[in-house]
Each structure stands twice: as structure tokens, then as C-alpha cells.
N, C-alpha and C positions, 0 to 999 in steps of 0.2 A: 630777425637775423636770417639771411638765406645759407642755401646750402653752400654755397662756396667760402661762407664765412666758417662753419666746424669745419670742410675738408681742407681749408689754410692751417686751422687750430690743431688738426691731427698729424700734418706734415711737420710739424715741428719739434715732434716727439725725442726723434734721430735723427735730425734732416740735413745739417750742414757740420764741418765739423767743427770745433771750435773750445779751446781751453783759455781761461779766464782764471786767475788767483781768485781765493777767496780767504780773505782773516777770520771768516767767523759767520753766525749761522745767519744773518741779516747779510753777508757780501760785502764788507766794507772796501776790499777791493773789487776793480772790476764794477760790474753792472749789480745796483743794488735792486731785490727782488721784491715788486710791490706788496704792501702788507699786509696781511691777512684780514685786518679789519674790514680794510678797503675793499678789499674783493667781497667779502662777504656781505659788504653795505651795498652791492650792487646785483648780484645774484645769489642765490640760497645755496648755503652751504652745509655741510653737517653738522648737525648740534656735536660739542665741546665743550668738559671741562677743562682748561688747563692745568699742568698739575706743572710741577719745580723744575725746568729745565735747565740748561748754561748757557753760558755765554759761546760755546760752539752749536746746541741744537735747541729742537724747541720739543716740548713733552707735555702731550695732553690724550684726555682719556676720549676717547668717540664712544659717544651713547650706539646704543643695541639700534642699529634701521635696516632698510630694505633697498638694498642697491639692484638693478638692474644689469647683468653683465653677459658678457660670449666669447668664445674662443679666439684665442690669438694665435693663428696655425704657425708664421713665422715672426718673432718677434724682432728679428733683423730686416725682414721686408716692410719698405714703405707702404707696397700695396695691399701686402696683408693688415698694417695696421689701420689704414683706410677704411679696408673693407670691415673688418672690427666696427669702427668706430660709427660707419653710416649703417651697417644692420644695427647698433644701439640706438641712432638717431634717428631711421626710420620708425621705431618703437615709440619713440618719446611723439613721434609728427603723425601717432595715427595707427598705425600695423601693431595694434592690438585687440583684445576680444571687445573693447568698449568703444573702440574707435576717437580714444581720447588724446587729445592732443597737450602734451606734458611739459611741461617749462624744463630748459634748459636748465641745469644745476652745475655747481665747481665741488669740487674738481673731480678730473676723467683719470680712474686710478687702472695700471696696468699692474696688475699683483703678480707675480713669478715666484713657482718654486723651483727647487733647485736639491738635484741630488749632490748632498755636501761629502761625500766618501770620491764621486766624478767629478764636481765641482762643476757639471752641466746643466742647464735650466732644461727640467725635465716638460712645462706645462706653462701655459700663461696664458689671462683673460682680463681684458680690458672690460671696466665697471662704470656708469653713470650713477650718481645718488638719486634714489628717489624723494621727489620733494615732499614738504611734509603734507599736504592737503592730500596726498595721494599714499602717505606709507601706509595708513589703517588698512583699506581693501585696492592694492595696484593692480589696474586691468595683466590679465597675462597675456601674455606675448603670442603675435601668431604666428612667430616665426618656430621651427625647433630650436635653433641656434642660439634664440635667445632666452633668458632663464632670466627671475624672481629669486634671489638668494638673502637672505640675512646673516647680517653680520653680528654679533655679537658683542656686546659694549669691552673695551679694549684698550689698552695702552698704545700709542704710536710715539716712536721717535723720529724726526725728521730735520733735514740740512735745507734751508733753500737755497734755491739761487737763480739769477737772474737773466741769466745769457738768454736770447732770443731764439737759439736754435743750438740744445744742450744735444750733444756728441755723443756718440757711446761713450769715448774716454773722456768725455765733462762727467757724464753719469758713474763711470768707474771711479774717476776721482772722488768726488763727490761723496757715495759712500764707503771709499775707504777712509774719507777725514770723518767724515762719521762715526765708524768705527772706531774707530781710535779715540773723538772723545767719549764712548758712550764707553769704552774698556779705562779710559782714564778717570772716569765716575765711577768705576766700579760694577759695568754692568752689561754682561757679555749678550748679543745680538745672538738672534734664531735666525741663524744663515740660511738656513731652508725656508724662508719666505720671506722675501722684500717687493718694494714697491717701489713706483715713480709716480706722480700726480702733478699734473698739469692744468694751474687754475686759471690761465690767461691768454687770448688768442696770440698767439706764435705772429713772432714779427712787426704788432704793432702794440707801441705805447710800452709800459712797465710789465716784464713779468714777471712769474712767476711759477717756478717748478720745483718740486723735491722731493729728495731720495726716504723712504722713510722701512723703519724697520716696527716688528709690529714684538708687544709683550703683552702678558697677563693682566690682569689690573688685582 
């Protein structure tokens, strides 16, 4: 895959605007967002168990790995998140201490916190998963920007959806129907850290992105 194919797939982060209904966590209306299996039967994705979701979200636990991630100086700029996205992908093509060249992996997560008393996102850094042949010992990075971080094994709650080119106010929407059904189940979200992950090249074929919120296990 060339580079102009990730720098199409990062432009679609925030790139057009565009609101689309959505019935439920599949998209029944609107653009339905291809399905997880599928993606995952075509490039490597993070090990999951699924645990009990609804029929609004989907709810599974992410085993403990080793994602590769760097700063997101503006998370409203396309060029900042470019620039994010190809110092992660430089990394994976080689600009590491082993000079190894690393298989692309789904999905490219931008996690944001957010001071919830201001209710402004104080921080955010866009994350590649490291695949598994490489989680044991991942060459480090020879950039400073970019960092070897592990995550934790973890609950995630997440909405998909489909649109080809999700908005900030798709993305707003988005998790605030989230919200709503995860408070409808009984099960109030840590608004000081959410997410967006996008498993699908922007603009062509079926995709796939969603809003997801992170718990305990």
C-alpha cells in the first residue's frame, strides 16, 4: 500500500461534513459500517473478548498490548493530524532502532482527554496497534515524538458508523447517542477519556469508525 493511500485514510478523520441518522450500533439507517469480523479477516486487529453489549453499542474487553503512539498538537487541524499520523507511519516503514518494517494494523485510535469541570480536551495522541509478531520485543522509535506505550487489558464501549467522512458534529452525535444508551444500561462513561478509531481507508468501499469510551474490566 503507498503512502498516499494512509495520507487519504487520515484525511477522513474530520474531513467533510456530514450528518447521517443512525437506529443503532450497526447504522441501520444511513451508511451501514463494515463489520468487524471483516476487517479483522483482512488486516490484524487487536485481540478481544467480547463481553454483553445492546442492541445501541458493542462491549468488549482489549487484552493488555503494545500500541505505538505521538502527539496530536491540534486535534481540529487536518495538518496536524497528518502530521500525527505519517511520523506513526514512518515508524512502522523503517525509522526505528531495528530498521524494521512493520505491517500495517486497524484501527488508528486518537484517545483525548478532556478536562470535564472546562469541558475542553486538554491532550490527545493518535495510536497504531502493534502487531502481534512484534508486541514481545517492538524496535523503539527513532523519533522522540514517538513512544512504545502499553495499554492495559480493558473494557471499551463503542457506537459505529459508517459515513465516509465522519464530521466533528457526526463524531459529536455519535457519542452522545452513546451516552445515552450506556446511562440507559445503567452505566455512567469516564468523560475524561474517549476515543475515535478508524478501521477503514476513508472514502473507499465500506467503513468503518467509532466513537468509543473506555472502563475497568
Amino acid at each position: 500500500l503507498s503512502k498516499q493511500w494512509y495520507q487519504r485514510r487520515v484525511r477522513g478523520v474530520f474531513a467533510v461534513e456530514k450528518v447521517v441518522r443512525m437506529n443503532d450500533v450497526e447504522g441501520r439507517r444511513g451508511r451501514t459500517p463494515k463489520p468487524l469480523d471483516k476487517i479483522c479477516a483482512e488486516i490484524e486487529c487487536p485481540a478481544f473478548d467480547s463481553a454483553n453489549g445492546t442492541d445501541d453499542y458493542m462491549k468488549r474487553i482489549l487484552h493488555e498490548s503494545v500500541w505505538v503512539g505521538t502527539p496530536l498538537e491540534n486535534y481540529r487541524s487536518p495538518s496536524a493530524m497528518r502530521a500525527a499520523f505519517m511520523r506513526l507511519f514512518r515508524y512502522i516503514s523503517g525509522a526505528n532502532a531495528d530498521g524494521a518494517k512493520i505491517p500495517m494494523t486497524a484501527p488508528v485510535v486518537t484517545v483525548y482527554h478532556m478536562n470535564t469541570t472546562t469541558q475542553k480536551i486538554t491532550s490527545a495522541h493518535t495510536y497504531f496497534y502493534v502487531p502481534s509478531a512484534f508486541q514481545a520485543a517492538p524496535p523503539q522509535p527513532t523519533d522522540d515524538t514517538v513512544q512504545l506505550v502499553t495499554f492495559e487489558r480493558q473494557l471499551v464501549y463503542s457506537r459505529a458508523i459508517g459515513d465516509r467522512y465522519p464530521s466533528e458534529a457526526r463524531w459529536s452525535k455519535t457519542f452522545q447517542e452513546l451516552i445515552a444508551s450506556m446511562m440507559k444500561e445503567g452505566v455512567t462513561p469516564n468523560y475524561s477519556v474517549f476515543a475515535t478509531a478508524g478501521y477503514t481507508r476513508p472514502g473507499f468501499g465500506q467503513q468503518r469508525n467509532e466513537a468509543m469510551y473506555f472502563g475497568e474490566v
